[in-house]
N, C-alpha and C positions, 0 to 999 in steps of 0.2 A: 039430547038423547038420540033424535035421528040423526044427528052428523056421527053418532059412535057406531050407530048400525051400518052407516053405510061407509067408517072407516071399516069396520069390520067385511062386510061384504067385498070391500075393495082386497084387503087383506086376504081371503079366501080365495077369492080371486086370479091371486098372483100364488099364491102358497102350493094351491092345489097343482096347477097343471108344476110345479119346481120340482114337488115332492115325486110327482108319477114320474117326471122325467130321469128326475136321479134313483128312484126305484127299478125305473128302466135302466139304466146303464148300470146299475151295482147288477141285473141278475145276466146283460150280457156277459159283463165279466167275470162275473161266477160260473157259466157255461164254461166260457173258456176255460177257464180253470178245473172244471171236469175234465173239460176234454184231454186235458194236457193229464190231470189224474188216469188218466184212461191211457193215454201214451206209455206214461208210469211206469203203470200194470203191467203190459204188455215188454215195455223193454227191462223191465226185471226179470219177465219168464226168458225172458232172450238170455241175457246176461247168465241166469242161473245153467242156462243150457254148456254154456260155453265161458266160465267166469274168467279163463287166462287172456281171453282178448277185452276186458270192459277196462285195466285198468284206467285208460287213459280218458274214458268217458267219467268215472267218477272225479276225477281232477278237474272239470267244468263245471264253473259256477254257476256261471249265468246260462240259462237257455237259449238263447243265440248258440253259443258254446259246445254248448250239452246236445244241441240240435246237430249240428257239425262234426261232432265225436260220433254221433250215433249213425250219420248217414254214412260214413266212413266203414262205419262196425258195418254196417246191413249191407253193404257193398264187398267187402272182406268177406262175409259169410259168405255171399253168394258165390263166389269165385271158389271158396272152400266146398261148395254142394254141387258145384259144378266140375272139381276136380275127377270125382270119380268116371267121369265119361274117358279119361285119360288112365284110370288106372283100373285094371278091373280087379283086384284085392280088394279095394276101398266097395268095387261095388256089391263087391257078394259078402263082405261084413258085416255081421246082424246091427253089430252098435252102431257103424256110421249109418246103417241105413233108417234104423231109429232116429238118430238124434237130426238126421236129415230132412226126413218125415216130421219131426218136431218142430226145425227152422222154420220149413216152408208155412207150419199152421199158424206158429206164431208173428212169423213177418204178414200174410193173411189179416190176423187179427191186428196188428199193427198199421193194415193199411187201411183198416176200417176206421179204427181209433185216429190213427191220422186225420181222414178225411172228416171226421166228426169233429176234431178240434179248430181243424183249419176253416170248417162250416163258421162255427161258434164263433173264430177270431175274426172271419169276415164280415160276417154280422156285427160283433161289436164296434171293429174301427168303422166304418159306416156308420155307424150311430154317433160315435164321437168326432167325424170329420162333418154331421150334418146338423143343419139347422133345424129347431132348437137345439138338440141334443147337443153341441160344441157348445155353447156358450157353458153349460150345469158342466157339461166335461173339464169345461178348461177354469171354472170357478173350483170345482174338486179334486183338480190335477189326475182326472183319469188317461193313463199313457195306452199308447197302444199295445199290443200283445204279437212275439216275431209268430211268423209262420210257419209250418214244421214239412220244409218243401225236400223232397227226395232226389236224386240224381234219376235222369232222364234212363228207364228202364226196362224192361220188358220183365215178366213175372219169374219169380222164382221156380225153377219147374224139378223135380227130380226123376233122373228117367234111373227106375230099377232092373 
């Protein structure tokens, strides 16, 4: 009877710190996976803003992909909200100066969602490239998560 207690305590043991470990790495990458919901959000509002430039972003599958269409699209806008310093029709039109005013708050809100997902993703791959943590990662096959990095920019700005 004591060799069952103390297989059991050995059992506990090991069991315990496996489970917190892999509890911990399913809620890194559940983070992530807000965050990237949170990206989401934000580039749907985009999209709805302006739906004749997303279609090439909905034909990306993978997120890698889908990252890459979209930094394209946020770079395209800008050049578009930037037009108006060139023309002054564009500037003194109520609707571009609306939907313009809408860009800017949503790229804004995108650049926070960003930085919250990219937080999250860092955090996780660090847990699954460190000790303990890689060993539970690489018995569960958790992979890493891309990063959602933007083209080297300065802020969208619109001057009315």
């Amino acid at each position: 009877m004591a060799l069952e207690i103390w297989a059991a305590m050995i059992g506990l043991a090991v069991l315990a710190p496996a489970v917190w470990l892999y509890n911990r790495l399913v809620a890194g990458r559940n983070l992530a996976r807000q965050g990237y919901a949170d990206i989401d959000v934000q580039l749907k509002r985009r999209a709805d803003l302006v739906p004749q430039l997303v279609e090439a972003v909905r034909a990306a599958p993978k997120i890698v992909e889908r990252f890459a269409h979209e930094r394209d699209l946020g770079e395209r806008l800008q050049h578009l909200v930037l037009l108006q310093e060139n023309y002054p029709a564009l500037k003194a039109d109520a609707n571009f100066r609306d939907l313009s005013a809408k860009l800017v708050e949503v790229e804004d809100h995108l650049q926070y969602a960003r930085r919250f997902y990219n937080g999250a993703v860092k955090q996780y791959v660090t847990r699954i490239e460190s000790f303990p943590d890689n060993l539970m990662a690489a018995l569960f096959r958790f992979k890493p998560m891309p990063f959602f990095e933007t083209a080297e920019r300065g802020a969208v700005r619109v001057v009315l």
